[in-house]
Backbone of each chain as nested JSON, in Angstrom:
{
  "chains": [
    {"id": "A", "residues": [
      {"number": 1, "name": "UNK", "atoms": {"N": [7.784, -75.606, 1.898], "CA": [6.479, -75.862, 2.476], "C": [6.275, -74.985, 3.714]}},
      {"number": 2, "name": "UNK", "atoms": {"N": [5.005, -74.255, 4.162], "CA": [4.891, -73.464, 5.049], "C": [4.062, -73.949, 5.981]}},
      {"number": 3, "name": "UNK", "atoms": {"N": [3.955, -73.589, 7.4], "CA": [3.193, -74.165, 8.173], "C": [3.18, -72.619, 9.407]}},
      {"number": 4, "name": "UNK", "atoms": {"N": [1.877, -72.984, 9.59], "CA": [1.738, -72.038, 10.844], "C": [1.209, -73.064, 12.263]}},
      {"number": 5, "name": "UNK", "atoms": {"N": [1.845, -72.266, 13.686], "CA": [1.802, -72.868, 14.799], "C": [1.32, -71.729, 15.423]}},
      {"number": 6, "name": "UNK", "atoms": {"N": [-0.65, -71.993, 16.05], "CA": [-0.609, -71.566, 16.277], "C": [-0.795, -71.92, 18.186]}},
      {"number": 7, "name": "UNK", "atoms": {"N": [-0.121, -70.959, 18.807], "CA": [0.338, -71.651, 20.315], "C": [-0.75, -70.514, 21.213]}},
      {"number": 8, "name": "UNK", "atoms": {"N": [-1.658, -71.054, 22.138], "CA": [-2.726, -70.613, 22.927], "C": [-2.081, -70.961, 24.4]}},
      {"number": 9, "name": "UNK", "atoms": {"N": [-2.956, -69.869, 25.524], "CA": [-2.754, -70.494, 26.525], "C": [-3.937, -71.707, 27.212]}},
      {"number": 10, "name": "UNK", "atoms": {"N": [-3.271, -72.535, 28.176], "CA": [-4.402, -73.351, 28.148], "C": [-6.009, -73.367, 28.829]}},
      {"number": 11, "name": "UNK", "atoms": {"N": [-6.011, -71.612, 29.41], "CA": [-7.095, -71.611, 30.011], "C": [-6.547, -70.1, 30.744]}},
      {"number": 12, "name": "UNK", "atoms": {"N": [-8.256, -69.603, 30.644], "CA": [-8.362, -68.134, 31.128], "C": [-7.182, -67.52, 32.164]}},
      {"number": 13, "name": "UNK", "atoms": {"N": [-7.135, -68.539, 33.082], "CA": [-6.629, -68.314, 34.248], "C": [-4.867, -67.772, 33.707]}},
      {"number": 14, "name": "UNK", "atoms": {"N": [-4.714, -68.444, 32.914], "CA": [-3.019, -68.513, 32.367], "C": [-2.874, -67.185, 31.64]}},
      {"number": 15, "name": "UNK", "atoms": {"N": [-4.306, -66.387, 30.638], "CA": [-4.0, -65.515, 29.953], "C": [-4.053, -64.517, 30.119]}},
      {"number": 16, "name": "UNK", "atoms": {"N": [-3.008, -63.908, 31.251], "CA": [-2.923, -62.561, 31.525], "C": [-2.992, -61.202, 30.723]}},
      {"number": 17, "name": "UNK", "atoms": {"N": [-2.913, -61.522, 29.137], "CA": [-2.261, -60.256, 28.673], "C": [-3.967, -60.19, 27.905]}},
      {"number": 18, "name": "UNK", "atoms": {"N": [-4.557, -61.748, 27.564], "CA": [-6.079, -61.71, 27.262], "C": [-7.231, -60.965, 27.768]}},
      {"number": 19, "name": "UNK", "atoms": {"N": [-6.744, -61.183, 28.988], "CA": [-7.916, -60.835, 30.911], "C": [-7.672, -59.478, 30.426]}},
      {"number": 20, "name": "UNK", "atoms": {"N": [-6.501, -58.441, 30.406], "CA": [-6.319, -57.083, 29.783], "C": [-6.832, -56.456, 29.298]}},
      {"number": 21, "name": "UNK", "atoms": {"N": [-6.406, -57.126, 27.589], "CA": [-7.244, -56.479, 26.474], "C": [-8.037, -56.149, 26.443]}},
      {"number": 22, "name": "UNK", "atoms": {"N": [-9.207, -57.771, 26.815], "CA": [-10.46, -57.727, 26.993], "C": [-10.842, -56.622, 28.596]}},
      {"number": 23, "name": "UNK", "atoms": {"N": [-10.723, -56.731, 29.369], "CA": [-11.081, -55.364, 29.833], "C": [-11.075, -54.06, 29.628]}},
      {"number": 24, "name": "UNK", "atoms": {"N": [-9.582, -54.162, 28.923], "CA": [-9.858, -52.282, 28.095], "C": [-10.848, -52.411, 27.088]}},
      {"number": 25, "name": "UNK", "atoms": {"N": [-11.162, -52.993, 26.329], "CA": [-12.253, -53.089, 25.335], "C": [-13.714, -53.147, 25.753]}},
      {"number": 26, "name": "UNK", "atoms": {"N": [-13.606, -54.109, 26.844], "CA": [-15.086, -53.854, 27.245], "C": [-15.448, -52.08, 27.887]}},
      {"number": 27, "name": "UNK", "atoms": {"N": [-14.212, -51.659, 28.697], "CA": [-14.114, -49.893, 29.146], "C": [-14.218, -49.319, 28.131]}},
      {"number": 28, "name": "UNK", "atoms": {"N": [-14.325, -49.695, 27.062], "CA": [-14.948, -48.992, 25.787], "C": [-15.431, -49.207, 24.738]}},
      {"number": 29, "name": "UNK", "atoms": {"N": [-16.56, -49.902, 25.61], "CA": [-17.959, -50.012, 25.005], "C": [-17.739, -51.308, 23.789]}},
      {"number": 30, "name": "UNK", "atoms": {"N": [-16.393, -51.591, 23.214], "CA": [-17.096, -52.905, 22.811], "C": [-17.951, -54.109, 22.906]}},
      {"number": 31, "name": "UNK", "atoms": {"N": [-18.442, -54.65, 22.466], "CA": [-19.462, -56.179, 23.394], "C": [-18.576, -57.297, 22.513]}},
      {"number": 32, "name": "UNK", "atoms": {"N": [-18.042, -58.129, 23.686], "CA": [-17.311, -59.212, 22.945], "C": [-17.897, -60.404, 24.332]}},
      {"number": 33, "name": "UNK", "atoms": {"N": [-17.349, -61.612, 23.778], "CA": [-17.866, -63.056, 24.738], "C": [-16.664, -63.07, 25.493]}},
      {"number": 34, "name": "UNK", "atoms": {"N": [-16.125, -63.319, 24.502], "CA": [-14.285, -63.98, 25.18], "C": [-13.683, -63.419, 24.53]}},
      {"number": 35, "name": "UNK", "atoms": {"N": [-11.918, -63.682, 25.061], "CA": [-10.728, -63.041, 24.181], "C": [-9.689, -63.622, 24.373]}},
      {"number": 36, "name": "UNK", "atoms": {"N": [-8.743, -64.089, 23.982], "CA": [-7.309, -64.975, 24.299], "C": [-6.412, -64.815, 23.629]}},
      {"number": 37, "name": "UNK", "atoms": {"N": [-5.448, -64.355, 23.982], "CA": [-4.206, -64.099, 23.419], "C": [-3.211, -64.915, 23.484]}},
      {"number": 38, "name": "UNK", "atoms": {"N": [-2.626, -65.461, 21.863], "CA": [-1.963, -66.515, 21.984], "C": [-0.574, -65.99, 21.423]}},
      {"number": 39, "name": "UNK", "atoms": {"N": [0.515, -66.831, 20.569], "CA": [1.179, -66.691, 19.809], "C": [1.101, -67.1, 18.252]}},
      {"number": 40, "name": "UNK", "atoms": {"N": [1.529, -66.847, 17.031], "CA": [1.567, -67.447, 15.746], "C": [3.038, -67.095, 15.516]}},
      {"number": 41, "name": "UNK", "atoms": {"N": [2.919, -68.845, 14.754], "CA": [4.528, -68.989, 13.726], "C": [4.575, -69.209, 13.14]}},
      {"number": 42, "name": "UNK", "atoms": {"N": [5.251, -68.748, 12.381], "CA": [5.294, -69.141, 10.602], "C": [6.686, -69.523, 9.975]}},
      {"number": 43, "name": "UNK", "atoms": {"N": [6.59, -70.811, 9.866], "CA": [7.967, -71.306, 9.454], "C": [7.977, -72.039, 7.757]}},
      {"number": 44, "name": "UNK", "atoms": {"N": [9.02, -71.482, 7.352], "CA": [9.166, -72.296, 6.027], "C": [9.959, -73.25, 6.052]}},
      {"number": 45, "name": "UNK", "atoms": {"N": [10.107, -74.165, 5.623], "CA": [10.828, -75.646, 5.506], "C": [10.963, -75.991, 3.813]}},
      {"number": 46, "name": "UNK", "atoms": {"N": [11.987, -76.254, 3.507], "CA": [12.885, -76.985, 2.173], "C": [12.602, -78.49, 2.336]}},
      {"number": 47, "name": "UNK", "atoms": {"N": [11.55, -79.479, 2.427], "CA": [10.824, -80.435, 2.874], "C": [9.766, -80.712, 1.458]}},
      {"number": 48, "name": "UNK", "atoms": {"N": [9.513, -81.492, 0.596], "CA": [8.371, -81.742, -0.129], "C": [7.321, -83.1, 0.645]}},
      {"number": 49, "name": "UNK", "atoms": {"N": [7.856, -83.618, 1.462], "CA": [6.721, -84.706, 1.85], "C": [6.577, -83.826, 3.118]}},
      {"number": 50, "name": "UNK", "atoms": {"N": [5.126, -83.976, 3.372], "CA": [3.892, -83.136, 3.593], "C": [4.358, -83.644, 5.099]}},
      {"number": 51, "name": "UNK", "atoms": {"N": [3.927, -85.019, 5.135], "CA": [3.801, -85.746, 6.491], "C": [5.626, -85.638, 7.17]}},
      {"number": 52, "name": "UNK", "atoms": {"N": [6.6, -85.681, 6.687], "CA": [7.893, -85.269, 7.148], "C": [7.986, -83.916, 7.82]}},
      {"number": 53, "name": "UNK", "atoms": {"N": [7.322, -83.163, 6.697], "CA": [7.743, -81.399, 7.194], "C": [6.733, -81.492, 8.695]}},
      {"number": 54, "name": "UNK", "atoms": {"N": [6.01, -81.85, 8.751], "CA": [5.066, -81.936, 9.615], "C": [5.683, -82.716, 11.541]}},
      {"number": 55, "name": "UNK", "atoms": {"N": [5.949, -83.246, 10.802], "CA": [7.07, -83.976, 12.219], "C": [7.887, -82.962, 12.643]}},
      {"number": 56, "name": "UNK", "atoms": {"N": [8.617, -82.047, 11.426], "CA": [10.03, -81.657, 11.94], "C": [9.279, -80.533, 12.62]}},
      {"number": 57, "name": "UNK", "atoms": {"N": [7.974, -79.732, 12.103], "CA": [7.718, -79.126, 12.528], "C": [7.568, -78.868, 14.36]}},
      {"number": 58, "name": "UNK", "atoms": {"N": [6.148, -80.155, 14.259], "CA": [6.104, -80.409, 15.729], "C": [7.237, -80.839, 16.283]}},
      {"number": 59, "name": "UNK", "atoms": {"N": [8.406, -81.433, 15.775], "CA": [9.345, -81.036, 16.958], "C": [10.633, -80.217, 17.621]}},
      {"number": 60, "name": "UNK", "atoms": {"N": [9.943, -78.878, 16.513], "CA": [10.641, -77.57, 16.737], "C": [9.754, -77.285, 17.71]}},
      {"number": 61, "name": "UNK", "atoms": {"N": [8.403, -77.109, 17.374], "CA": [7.313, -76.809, 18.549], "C": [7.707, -77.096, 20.093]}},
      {"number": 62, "name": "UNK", "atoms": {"N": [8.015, -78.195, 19.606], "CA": [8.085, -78.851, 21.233], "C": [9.539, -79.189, 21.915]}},
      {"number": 63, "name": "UNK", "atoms": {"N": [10.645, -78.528, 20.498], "CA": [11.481, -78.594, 21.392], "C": [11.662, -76.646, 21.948]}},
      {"number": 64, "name": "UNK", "atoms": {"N": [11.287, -75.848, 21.56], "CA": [11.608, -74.352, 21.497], "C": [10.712, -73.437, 21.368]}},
      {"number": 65, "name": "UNK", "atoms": {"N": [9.543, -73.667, 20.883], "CA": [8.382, -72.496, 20.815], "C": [7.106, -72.389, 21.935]}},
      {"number": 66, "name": "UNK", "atoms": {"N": [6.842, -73.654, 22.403], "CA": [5.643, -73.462, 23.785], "C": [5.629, -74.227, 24.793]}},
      {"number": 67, "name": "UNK", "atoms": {"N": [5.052, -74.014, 26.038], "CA": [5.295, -74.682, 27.117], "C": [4.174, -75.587, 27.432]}},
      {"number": 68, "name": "UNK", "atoms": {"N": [4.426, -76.407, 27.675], "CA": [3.564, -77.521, 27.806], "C": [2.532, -77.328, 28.857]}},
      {"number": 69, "name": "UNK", "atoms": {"N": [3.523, -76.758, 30.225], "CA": [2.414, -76.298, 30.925], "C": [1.335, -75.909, 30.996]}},
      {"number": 70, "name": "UNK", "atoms": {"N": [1.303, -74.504, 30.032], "CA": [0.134, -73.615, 29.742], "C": [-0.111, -73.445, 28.757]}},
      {"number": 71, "name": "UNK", "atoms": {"N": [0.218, -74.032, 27.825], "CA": [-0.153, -73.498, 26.634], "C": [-0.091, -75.059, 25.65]}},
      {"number": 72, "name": "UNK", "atoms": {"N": [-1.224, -75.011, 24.514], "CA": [-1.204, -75.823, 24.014], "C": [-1.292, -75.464, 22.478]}},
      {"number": 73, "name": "UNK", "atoms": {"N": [-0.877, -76.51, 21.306], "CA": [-0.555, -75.867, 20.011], "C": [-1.357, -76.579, 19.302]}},
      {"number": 74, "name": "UNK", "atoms": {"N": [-1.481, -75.853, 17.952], "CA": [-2.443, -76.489, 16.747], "C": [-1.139, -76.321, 15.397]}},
      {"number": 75, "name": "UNK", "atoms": {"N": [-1.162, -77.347, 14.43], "CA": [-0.189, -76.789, 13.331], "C": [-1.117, -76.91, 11.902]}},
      {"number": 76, "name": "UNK", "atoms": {"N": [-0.962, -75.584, 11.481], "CA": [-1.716, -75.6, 10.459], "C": [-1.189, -75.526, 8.769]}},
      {"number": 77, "name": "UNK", "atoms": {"N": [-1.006, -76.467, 8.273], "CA": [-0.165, -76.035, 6.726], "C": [-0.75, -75.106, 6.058]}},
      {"number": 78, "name": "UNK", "atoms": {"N": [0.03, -73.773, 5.581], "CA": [-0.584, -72.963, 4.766], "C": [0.111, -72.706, 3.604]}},
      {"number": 79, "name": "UNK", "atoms": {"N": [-0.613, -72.121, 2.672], "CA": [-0.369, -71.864, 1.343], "C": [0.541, -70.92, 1.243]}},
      {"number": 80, "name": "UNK", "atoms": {"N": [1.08, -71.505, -0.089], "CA": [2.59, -70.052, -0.25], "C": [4.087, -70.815, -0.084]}}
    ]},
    {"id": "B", "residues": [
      {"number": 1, "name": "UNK", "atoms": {"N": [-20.277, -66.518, 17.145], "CA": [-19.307, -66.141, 16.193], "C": [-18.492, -65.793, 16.811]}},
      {"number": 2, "name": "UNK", "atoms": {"N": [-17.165, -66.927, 16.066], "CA": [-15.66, -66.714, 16.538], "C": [-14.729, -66.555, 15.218]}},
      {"number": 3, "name": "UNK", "atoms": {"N": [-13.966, -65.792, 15.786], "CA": [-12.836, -64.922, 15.256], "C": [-11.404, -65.154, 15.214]}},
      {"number": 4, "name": "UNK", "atoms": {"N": [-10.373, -65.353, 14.497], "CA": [-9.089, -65.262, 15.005], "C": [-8.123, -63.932, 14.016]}},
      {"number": 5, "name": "UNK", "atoms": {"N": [-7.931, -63.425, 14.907], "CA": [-6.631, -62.327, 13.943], "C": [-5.027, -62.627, 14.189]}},
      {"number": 6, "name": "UNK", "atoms": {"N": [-4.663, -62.75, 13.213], "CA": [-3.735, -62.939, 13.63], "C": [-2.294, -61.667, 12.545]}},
      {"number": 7, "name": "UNK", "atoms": {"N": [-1.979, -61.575, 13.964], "CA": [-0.677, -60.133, 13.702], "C": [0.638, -60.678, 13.877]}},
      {"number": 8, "name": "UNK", "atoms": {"N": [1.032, -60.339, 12.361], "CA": [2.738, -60.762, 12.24], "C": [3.759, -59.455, 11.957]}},
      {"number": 9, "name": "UNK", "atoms": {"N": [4.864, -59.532, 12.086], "CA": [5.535, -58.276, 12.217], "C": [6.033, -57.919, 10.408]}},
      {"number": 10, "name": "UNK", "atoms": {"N": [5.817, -57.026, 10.316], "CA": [5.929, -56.33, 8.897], "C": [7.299, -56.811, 8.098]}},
      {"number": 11, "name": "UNK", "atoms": {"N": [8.001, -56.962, 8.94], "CA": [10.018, -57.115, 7.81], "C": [10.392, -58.216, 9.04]}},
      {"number": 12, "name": "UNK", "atoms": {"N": [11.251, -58.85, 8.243], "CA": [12.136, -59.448, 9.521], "C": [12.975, -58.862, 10.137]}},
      {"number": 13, "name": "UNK", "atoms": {"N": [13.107, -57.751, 9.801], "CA": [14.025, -56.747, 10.856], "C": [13.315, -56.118, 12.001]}},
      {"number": 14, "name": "UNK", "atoms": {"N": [12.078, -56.607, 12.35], "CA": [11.208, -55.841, 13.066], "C": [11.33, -57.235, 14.149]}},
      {"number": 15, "name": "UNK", "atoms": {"N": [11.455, -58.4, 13.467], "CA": [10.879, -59.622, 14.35], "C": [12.084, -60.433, 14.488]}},
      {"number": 16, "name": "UNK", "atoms": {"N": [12.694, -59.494, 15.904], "CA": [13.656, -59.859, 16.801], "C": [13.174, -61.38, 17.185]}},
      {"number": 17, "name": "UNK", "atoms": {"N": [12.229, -61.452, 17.744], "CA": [11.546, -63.055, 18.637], "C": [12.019, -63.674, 17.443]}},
      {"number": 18, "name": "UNK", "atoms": {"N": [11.562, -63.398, 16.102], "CA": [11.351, -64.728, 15.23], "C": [12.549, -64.757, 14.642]}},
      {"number": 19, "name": "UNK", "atoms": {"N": [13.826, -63.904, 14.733], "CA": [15.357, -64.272, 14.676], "C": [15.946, -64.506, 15.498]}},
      {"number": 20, "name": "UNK", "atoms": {"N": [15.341, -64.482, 16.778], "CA": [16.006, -65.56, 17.853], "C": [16.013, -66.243, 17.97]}},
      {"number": 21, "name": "UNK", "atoms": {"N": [14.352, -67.203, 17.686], "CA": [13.936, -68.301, 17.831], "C": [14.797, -69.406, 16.542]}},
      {"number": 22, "name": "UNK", "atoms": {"N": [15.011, -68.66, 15.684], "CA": [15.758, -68.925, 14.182], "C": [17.081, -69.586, 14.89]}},
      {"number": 23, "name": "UNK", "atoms": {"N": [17.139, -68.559, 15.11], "CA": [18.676, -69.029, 15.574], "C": [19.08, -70.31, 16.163]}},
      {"number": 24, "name": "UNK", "atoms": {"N": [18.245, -69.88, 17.275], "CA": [18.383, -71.019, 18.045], "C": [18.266, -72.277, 17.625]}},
      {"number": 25, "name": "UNK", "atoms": {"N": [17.041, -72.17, 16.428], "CA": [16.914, -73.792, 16.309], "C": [18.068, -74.056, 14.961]}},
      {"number": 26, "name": "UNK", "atoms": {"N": [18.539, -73.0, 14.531], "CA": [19.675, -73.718, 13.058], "C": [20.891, -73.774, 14.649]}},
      {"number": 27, "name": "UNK", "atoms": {"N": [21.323, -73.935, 15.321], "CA": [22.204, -74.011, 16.291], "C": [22.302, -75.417, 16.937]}},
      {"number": 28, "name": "UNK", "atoms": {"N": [20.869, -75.833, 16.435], "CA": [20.415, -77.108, 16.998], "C": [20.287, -78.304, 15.748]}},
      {"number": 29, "name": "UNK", "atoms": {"N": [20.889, -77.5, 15.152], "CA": [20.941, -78.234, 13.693], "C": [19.419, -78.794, 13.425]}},
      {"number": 30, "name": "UNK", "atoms": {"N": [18.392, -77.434, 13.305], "CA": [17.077, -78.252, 12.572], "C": [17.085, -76.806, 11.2]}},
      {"number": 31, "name": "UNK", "atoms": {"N": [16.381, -77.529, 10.283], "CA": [16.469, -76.79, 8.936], "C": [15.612, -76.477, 8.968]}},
      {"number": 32, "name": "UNK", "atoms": {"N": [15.454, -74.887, 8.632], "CA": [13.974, -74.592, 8.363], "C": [14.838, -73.147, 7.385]}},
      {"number": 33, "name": "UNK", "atoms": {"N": [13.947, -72.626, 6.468], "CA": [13.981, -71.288, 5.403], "C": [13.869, -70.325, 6.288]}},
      {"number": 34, "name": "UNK", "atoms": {"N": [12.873, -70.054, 6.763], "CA": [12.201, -68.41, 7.643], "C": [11.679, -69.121, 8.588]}},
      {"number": 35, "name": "UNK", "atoms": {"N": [11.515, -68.073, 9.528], "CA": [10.486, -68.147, 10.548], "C": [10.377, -66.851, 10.97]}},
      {"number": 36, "name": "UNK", "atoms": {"N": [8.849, -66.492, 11.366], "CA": [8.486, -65.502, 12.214], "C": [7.569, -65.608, 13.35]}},
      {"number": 37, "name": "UNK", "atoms": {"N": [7.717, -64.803, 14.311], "CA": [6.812, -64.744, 14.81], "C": [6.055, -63.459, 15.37]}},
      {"number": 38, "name": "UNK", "atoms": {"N": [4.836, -63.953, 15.12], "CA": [3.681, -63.389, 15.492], "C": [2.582, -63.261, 16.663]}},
      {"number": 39, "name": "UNK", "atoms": {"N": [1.129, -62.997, 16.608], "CA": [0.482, -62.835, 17.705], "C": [-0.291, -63.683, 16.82]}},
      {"number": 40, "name": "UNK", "atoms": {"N": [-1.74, -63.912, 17.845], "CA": [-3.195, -64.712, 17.472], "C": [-3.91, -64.068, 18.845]}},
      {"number": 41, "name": "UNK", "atoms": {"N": [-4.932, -63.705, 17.847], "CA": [-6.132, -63.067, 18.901], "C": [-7.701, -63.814, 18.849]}},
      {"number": 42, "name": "UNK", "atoms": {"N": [-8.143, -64.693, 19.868], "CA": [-9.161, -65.384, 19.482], "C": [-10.537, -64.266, 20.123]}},
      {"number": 43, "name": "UNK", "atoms": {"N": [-11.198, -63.612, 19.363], "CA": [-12.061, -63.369, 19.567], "C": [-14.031, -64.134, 19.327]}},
      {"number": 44, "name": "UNK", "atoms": {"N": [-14.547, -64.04, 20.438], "CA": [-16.273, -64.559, 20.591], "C": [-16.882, -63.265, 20.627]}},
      {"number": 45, "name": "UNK", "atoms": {"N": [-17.652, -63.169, 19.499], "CA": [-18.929, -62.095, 19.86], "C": [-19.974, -62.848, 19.704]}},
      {"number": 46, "name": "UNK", "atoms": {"N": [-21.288, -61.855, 20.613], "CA": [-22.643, -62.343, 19.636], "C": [-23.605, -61.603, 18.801]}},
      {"number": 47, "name": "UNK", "atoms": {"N": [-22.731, -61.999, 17.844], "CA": [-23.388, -61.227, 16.202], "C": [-23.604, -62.696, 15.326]}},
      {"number": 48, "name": "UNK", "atoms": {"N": [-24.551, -62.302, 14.892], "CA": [-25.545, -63.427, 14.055], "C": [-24.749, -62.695, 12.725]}},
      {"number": 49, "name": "UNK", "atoms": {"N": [-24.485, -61.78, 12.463], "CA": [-23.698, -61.626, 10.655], "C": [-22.616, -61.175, 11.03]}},
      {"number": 50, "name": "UNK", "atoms": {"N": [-22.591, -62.165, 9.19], "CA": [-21.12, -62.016, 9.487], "C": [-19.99, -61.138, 9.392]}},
      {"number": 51, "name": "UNK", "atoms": {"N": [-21.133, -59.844, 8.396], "CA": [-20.175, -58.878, 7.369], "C": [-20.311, -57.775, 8.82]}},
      {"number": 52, "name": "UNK", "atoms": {"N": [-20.913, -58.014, 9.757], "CA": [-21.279, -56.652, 10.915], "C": [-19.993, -57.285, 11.813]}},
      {"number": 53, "name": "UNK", "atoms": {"N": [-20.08, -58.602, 11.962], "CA": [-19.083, -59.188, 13.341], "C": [-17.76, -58.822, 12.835]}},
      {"number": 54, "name": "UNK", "atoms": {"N": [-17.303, -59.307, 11.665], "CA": [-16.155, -58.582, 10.796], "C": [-15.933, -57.416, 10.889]}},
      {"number": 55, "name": "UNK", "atoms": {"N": [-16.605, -56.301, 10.852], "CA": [-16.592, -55.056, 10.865], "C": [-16.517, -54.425, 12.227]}},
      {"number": 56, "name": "UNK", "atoms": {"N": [-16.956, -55.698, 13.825], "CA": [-16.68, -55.384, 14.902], "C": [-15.068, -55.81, 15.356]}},
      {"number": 57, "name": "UNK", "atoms": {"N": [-14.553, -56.717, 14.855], "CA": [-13.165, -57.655, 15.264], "C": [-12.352, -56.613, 14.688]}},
      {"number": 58, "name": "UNK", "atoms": {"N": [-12.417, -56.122, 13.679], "CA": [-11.599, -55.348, 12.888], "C": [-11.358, -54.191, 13.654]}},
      {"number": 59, "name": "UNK", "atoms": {"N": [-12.599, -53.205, 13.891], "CA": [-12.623, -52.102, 14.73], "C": [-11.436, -52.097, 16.495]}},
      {"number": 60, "name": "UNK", "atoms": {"N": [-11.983, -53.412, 16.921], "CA": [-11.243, -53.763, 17.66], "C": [-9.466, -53.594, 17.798]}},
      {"number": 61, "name": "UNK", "atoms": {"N": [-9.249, -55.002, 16.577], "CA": [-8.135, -54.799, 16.09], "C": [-7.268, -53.818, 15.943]}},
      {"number": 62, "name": "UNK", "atoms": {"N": [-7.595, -52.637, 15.361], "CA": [-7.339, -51.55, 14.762], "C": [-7.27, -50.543, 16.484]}},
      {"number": 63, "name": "UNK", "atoms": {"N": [-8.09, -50.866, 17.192], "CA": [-8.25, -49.976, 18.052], "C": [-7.186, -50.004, 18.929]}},
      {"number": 64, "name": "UNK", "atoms": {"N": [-6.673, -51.33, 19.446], "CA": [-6.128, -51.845, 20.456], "C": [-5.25, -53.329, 20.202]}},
      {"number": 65, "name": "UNK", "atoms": {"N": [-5.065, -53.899, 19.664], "CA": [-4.652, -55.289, 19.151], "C": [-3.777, -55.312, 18.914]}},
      {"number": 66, "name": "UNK", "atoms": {"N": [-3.037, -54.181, 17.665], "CA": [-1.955, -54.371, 16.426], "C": [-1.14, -52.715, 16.378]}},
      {"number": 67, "name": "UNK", "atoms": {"N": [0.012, -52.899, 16.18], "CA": [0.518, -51.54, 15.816], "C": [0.787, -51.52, 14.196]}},
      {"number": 68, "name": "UNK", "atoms": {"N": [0.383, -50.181, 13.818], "CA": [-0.02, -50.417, 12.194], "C": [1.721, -49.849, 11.961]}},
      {"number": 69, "name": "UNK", "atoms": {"N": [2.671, -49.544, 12.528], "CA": [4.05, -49.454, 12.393], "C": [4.68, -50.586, 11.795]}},
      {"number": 70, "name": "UNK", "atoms": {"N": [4.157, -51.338, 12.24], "CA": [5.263, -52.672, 12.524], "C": [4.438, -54.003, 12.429]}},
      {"number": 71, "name": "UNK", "atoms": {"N": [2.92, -53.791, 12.331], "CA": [2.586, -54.917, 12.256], "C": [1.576, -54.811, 10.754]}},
      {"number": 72, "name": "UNK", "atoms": {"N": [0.993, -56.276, 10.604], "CA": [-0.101, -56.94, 9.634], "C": [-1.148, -56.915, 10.468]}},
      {"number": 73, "name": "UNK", "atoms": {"N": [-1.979, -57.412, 9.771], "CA": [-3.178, -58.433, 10.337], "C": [-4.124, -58.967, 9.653]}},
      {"number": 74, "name": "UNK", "atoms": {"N": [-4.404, -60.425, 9.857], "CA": [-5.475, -60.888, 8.912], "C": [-6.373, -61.542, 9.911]}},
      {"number": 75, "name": "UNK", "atoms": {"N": [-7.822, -61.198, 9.859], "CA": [-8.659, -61.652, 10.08], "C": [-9.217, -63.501, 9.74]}},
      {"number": 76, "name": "UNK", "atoms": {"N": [-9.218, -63.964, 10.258], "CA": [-9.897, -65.733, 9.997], "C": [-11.319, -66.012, 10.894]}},
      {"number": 77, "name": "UNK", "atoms": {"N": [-12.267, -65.776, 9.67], "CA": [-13.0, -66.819, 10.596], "C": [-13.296, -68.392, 11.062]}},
      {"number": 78, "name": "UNK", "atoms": {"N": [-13.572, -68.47, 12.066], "CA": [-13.17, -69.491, 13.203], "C": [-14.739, -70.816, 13.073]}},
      {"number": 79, "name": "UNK", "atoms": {"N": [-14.604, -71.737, 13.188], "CA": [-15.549, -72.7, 13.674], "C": [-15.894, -72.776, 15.351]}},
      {"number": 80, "name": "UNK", "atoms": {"N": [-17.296, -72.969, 15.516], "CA": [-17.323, -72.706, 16.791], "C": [-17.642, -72.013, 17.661]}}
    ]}
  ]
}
């Protein structure tokens, strides 16, 4: 079973590498609103109940992949 | 109109982070098959279509976002 995590920061102020991008892009001439740069994970699990893999997931998340501080996560099951 | 791209690294020999992070957690005795990791780019424009806003995120992407060496990328559109 596959699942993606995807991990954001929790606000402009935190996303340094976002504030960046989006300024070189606007220095050339793109037109965008916003921009935020997060992380994605993609983990496979040997798990058939949906709601199990889902636990173990979030608590790989939260024991090893994002900081609570600044950043907050979404887990999304995907196909494949 | 919102956007998410999200860029994962081409081989797992490319995605040092996502064999560290591996590691670490079979060390911790949690089971998982693969893992990688990747980026997520949330982009806002204001484009009313959708096949033009696509054709702006992408440009982007391509411009500044992703290294076509070593990386993917898939476009998602976003709610919101």
């Amino acid at each position: 079973m596959k699942f993606g995590v995807r991990i954001m920061p929790r606000s402009v102020l935190l996303d340094t590498q976002g504030r960046t991008v989006e300024k070189v892009l606007r220095d050339h001439s793109y037109e965008l609103d916003s921009l935020r740069v997060g992380k994605y994970v993609e983990i496979e699990l040997n798990e058939k109940e949906a709601g199990r893999a889902e636990e173990k997931i979030k608590a790989m998340t939260e024991f090893v992949l994002y900081n609570p501080l600044i950043e907050t996560f979404v887990i999304e099951r995907r196909e494949g």
